[in-house]
C-alpha positions in Angstrom: 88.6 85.7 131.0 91.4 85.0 128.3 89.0 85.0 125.6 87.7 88.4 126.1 90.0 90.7 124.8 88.3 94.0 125.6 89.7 93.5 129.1 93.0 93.0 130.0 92.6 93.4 133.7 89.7 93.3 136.1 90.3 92.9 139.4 87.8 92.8 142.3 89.2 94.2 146.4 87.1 94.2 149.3 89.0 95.9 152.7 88.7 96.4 156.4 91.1 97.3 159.0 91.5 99.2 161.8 94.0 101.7 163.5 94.3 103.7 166.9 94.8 107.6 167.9 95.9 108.5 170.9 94.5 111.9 170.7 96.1 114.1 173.7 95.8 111.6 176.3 99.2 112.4 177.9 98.7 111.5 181.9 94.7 112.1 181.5 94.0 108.6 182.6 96.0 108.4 185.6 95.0 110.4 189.1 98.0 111.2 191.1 99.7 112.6 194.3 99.9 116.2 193.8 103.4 118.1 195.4 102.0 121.4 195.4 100.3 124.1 198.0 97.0 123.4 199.0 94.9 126.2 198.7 92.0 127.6 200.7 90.1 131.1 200.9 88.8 133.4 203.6 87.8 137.0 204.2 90.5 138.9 206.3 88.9 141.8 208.9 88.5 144.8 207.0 90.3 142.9 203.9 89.6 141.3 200.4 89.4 137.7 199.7 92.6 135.9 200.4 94.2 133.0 198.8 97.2 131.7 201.3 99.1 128.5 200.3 100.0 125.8 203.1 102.7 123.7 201.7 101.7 119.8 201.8 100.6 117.2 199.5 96.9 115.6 198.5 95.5 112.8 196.2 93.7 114.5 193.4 91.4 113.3 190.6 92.3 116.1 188.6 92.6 119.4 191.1 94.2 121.3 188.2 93.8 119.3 184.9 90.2 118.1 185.3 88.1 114.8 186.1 90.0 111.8 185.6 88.5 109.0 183.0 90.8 105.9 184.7 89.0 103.5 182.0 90.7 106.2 178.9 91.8 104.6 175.9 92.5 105.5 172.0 89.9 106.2 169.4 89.3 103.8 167.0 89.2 104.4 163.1 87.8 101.5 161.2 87.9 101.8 156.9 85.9 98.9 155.4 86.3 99.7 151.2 84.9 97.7 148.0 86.6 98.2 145.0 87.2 97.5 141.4 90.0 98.0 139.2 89.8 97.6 135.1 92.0 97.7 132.4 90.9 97.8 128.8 91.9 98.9 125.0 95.0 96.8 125.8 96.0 98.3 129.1 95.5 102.1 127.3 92.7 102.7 129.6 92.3 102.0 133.4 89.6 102.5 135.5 89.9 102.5 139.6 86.1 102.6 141.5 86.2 102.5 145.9 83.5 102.8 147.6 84.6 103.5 151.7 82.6 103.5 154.7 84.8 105.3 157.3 84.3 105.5 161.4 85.7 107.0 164.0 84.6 105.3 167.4 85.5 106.1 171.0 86.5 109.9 170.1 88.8 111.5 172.7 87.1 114.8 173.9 86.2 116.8 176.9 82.7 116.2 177.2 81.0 118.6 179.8 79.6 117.2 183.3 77.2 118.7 185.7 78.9 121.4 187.6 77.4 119.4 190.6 80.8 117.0 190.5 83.1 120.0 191.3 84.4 119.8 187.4 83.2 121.5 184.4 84.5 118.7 182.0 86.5 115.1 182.1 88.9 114.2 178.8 87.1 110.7 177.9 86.0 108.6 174.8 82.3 109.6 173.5 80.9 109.7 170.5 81.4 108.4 166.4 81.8 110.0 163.3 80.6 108.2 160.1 82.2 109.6 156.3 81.1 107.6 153.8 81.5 107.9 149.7 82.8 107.3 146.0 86.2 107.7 144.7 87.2 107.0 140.9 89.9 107.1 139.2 90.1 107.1 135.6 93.7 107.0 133.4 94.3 107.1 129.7 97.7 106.7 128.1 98.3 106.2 124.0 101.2 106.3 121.7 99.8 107.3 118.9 103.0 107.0 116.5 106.5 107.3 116.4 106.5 111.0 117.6 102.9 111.1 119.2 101.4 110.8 122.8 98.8 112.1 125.0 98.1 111.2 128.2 94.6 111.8 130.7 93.5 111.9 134.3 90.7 112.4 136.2 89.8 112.0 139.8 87.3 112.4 141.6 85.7 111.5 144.6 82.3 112.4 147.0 82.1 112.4 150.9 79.2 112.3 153.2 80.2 113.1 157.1 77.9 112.8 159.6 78.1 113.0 163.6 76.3 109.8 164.8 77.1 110.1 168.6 78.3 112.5 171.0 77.6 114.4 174.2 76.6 117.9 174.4 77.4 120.4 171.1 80.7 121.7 170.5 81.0 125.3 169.2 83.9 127.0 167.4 84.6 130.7 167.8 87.2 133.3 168.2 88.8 134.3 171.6 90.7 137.2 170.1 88.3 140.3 170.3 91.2 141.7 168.2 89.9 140.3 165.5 93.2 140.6 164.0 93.8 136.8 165.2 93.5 133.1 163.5 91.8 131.8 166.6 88.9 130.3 163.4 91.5 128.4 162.2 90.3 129.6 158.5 92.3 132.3 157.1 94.5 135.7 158.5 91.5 137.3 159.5 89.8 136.0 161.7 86.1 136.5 163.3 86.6 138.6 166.0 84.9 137.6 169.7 83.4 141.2 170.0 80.6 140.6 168.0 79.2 138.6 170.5 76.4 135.7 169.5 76.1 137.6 166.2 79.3 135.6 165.0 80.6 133.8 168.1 79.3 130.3 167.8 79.6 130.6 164.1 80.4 126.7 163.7 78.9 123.8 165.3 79.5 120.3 165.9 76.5 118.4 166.9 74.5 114.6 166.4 73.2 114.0 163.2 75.1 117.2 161.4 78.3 117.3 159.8 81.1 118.1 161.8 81.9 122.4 161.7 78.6 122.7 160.0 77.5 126.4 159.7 75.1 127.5 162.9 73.0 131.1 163.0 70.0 132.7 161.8 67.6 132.5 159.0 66.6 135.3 156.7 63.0 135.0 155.8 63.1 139.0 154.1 63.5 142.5 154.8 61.1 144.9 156.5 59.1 147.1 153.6 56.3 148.5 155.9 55.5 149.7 159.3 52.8 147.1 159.4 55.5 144.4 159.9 56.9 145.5 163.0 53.3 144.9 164.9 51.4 142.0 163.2 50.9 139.1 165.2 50.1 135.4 165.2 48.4 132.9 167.3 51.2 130.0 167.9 50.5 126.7 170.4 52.8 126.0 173.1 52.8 123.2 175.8 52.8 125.1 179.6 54.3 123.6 182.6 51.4 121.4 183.2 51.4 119.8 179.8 48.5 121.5 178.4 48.6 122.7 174.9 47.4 126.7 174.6 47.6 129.2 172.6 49.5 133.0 172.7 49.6 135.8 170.4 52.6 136.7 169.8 54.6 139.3 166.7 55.3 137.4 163.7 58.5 139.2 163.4 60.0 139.7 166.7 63.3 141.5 167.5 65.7 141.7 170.1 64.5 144.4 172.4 64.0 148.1 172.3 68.2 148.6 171.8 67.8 146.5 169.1 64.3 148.0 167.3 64.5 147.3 163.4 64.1 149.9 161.1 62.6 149.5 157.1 65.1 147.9 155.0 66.5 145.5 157.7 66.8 142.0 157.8 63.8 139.8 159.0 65.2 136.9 161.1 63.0 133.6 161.7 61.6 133.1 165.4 62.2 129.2 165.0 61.2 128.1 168.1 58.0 130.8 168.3 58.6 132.4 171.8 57.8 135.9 170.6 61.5 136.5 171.1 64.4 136.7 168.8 67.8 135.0 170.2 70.3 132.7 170.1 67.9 130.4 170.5 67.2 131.3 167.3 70.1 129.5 166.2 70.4 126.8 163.5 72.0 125.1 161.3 72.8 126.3 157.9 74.5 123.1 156.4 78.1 122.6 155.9 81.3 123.1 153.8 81.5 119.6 152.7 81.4 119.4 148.7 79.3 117.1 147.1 82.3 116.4 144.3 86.2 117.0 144.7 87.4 116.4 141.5 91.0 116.8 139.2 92.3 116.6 135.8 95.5 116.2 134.0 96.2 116.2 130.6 99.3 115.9 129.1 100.8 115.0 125.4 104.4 114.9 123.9 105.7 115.2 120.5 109.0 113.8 119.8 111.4 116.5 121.9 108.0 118.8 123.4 105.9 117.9 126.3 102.9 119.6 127.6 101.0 119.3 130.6 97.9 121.3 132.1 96.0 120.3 135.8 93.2 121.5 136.8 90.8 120.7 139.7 88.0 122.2 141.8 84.7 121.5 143.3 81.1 121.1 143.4 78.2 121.3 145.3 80.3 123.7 147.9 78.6 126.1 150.2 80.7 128.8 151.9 80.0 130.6 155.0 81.3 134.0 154.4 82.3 136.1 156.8 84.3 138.0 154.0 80.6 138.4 152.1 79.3 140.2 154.8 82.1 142.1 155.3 81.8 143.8 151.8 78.1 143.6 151.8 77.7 145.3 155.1 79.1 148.8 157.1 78.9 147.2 160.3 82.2 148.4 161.9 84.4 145.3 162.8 86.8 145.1 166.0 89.4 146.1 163.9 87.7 149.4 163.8 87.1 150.1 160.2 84.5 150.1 157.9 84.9 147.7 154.6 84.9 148.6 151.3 81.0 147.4 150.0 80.6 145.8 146.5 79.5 147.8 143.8 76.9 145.6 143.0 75.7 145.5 146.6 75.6 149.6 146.7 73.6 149.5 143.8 71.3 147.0 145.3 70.8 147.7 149.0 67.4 148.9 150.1 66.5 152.9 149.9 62.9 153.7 149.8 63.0 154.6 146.6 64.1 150.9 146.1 61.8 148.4 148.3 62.5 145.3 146.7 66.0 145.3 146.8 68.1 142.3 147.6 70.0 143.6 150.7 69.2 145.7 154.0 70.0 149.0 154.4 73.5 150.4 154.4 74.3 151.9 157.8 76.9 152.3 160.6 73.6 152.1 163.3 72.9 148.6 162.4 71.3 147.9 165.4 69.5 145.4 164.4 72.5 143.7 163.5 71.9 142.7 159.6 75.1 141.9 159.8 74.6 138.6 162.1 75.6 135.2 161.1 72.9 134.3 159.3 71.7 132.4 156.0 72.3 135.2 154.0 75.9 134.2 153.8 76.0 131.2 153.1 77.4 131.4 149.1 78.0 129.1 146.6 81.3 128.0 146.4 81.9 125.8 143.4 84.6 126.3 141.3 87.3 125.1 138.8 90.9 126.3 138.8 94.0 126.2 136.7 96.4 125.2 139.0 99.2 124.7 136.4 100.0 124.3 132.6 103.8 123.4 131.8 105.7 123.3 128.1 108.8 121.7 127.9 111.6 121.0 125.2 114.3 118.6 125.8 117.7 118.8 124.2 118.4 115.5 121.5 120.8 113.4 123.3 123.8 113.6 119.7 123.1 117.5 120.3 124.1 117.4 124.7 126.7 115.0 123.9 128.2 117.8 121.4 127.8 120.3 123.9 129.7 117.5 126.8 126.1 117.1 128.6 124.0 113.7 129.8 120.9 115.5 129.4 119.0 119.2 129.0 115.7 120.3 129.3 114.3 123.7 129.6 110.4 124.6 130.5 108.3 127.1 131.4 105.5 126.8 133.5 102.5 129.3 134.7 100.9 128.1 138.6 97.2 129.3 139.3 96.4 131.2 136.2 92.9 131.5 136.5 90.3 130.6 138.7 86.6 130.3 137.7 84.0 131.0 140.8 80.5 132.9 141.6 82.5 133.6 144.5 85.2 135.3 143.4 83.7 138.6 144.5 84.2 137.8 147.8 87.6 136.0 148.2 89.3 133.1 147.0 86.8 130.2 147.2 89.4 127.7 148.5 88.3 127.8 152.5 91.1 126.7 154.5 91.2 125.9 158.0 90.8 122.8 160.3 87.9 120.0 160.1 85.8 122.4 162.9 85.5 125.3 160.3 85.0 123.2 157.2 83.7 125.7 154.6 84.1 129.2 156.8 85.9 131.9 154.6 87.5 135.0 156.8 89.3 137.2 154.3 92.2 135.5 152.8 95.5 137.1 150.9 94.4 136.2 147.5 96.9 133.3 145.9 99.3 134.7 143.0 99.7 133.6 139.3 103.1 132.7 139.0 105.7 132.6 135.9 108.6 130.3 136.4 111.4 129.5 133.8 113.3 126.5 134.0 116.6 125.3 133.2 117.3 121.1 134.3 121.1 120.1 132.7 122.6 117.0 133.7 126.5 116.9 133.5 
């Protein structure tokens, strides 16, 4: 290729490997002889259930830390990656392109067992995960003269994770019916356990979803007439003999007479068509996984000056908001209080005089629980932030030397000045947390702008 002078470099890579996790395996693998008291119950005369301990010593599978997987080994994490890298414009421009296929075989988890064996659950390897996707890299740097430069670069990069194999579902939730806790793993506040199904199992790992994908109820409208809370339908269903009939059931069920809808509340989908609204009810509402992470830098520098600005954000993000129904919402939380509601929701909830409005009802009886994890918090998340902009002068090098100095620079610099979301209303749309609550926003302290002055001398 030395007669094509467009392109100085091009370069084809193609990449596997592997490498090994040994999750918390610890002893998990090994059964042993157990030192401690055996244990054994009875009923005393006239007395409560006694626990007394005889001192000796037993082989155990697992007495105290569960089954024991003898065959246990590390997961697996094989990367296979084709890529290209070019150069053109005589080395001004160069472009980076990878596409990754990633897998994680032989996870380590506690997969549940049938409460038959005398275990709940045995630490083992089950299961893959499969992330897949684009990454690019594109850098620009020019001199344009003796006192010009300028400088660009941009990132970006798209993921796909899926779940191809495991055992039963894994749920997230809070323990801490506080709710004053980080049991989500998201932000400060987190989802407190005292609201039950309504928010516990709020994330869900499962086959053929993405891992932490959102899990609750869909929102098909709000109640605008009596009519609603007794029309039926005619639904099929297969009996315990395998025959296919037929039952009439309401098209809008609820939960029970303690939890009897009134107009202007939430209509929740009977997915499985039982004539009964519960957790069964349940389903996935997609994930936190953006379909584009992306970053820029741009920087130029004339003779003593420098400037710099980076900026990054993402798209085709959908957050589920704990924090939207929070201010959307007067359902009173475990910490007791009730929120402060958007202005734009106030002015929007449903009153009589209003019947198409976009949200339910604003009340402290929400006994039909509007405020359950449902669909109708699942926001848009997109969004393009300012991380950091940076001028800088440095001192000419005739001018230190006067003053008995190597070198001098001084800068000022400005970190998150703006951020640019539809979800601003609600929070900061930058979700944080672990892989299990991808996407799932709590409440968050909102990140400050911050002015910093900058003095670097070199002696």
């Amino acid at each position: 290729m030395k007669n094509v002078k467009t392109i100085t470099n091009l370069k084809l890579r193609v990449g596997w490997g592997q490498t090994g996790n040994a999750g918390n395996m610890g002893g998990k693998g090994v059964a042993g002889l157990l030192m401690q008291n055996v244990r054994y119950s009875y009923y005393g005369s006239g007395q409560g259930l006694g626990s007394p301990n005889t001192p000796g010593s037993y082989w155990s599978p697992g007495f105290y830390a569960g089954l024991v997987d003898t065959n246990l080994k590390w997961e697996t994490n094989e990367q296979l990656n084709f890529g290209i890298d070019l150069g053109i414009l005589n080395g001004d421009l160069n472009v980076t392109l990878d596409y990754f296929i990633r897998r994680s075989k032989d996870l380590l988890l506690d997969r549940q067992v049938r409460p038959s064996t005398g275990f709940y659950s045995v630490y083992t390897n089950y299961g893959e995960i499969e992330n897949k996707g684009f990454e690019i890299g594109i850098n620009y740097n020019k001199q344009l003269n003796q006192d010009w430069s300028i400088n660009a670069q941009l990132t970006a990069s798209t993921l796909s994770n899926k779940v191809k194999k495991m055992g039963d579902p894994v749920y997230y939730t809070n323990s801490d019916s506080s709710g004053q806790g980080t049991g989500d793993g998201s932000n400060t506040g987190a989802v407190g356990a005292a609201s039950g199904y309504y928010w516990g199992n709020h994330s869900i790992t499962m086959e053929g979803e993405a891992v932490g994908s959102f899990y609750g109820y869909r929102c098909i409208g709000i109640y605008t007439n009596d009519s609603q809370f007794t029309e039926t339908k005619t639904v099929k269903y297969v009996d315990e003999n395998g025959q296919t009939k037929e039952k009439t059931i309401l098209r809008y069920p609820h939960e029970g007479e303690s939890a009897t809808p009134k107009l202007g509340d939430y209509i929740f989908e009977d997915v499985n068509e039982d004539g009964v609204l519960d957790e069964n009810d349940m389903v996935v509402l997609g994930n936190g996984f953006p379909k584009l992470n992306y970053g820029l830098t741009l920087g130029a520098s004339y003779k003593n000056f420098d400037f710099s600005i980076y900026m990054y954000g993402e798209l085709g993000k959908k957050i589920f908001s704990y924090s939207a129904m929070r201010l959307s919402n007067m359902f009173t939380s475990d910490d007791g209080t009730a929120p402060r509601i958007l202005q734009e929701v106030a002015d929007n909830a449903w009153t009589s005089s209003n019947p198409n409005a976009e949200y339910s009802r604003l009340s402290f009886q929400d006994k039909a629980h509007n405020m359950r994890a449902s669909d109708k918090w699942v926001k848009t998340g997109d969004f393009l932030r300012i991380s950091n902009i940076q001028i800088g002068y440095t001192l000419p090098r005739d001018i230190a030397k006067k003053a008995y100095l190597q070198s001098a620079r001084v800068s000022l610099s400005i970190a998150n000045l703006a951020c640019f979301s539809p979800y601003k209303k609600y929070g900061d749309p930058e979700t944080g947390g672990t892989i299990l609550v991808t996407g799932l926003d709590t409440g968050r302290y909102p990140m400050p702008t911050t002015y910093t002055l900058g003095l670097n001398v070199t002696f």
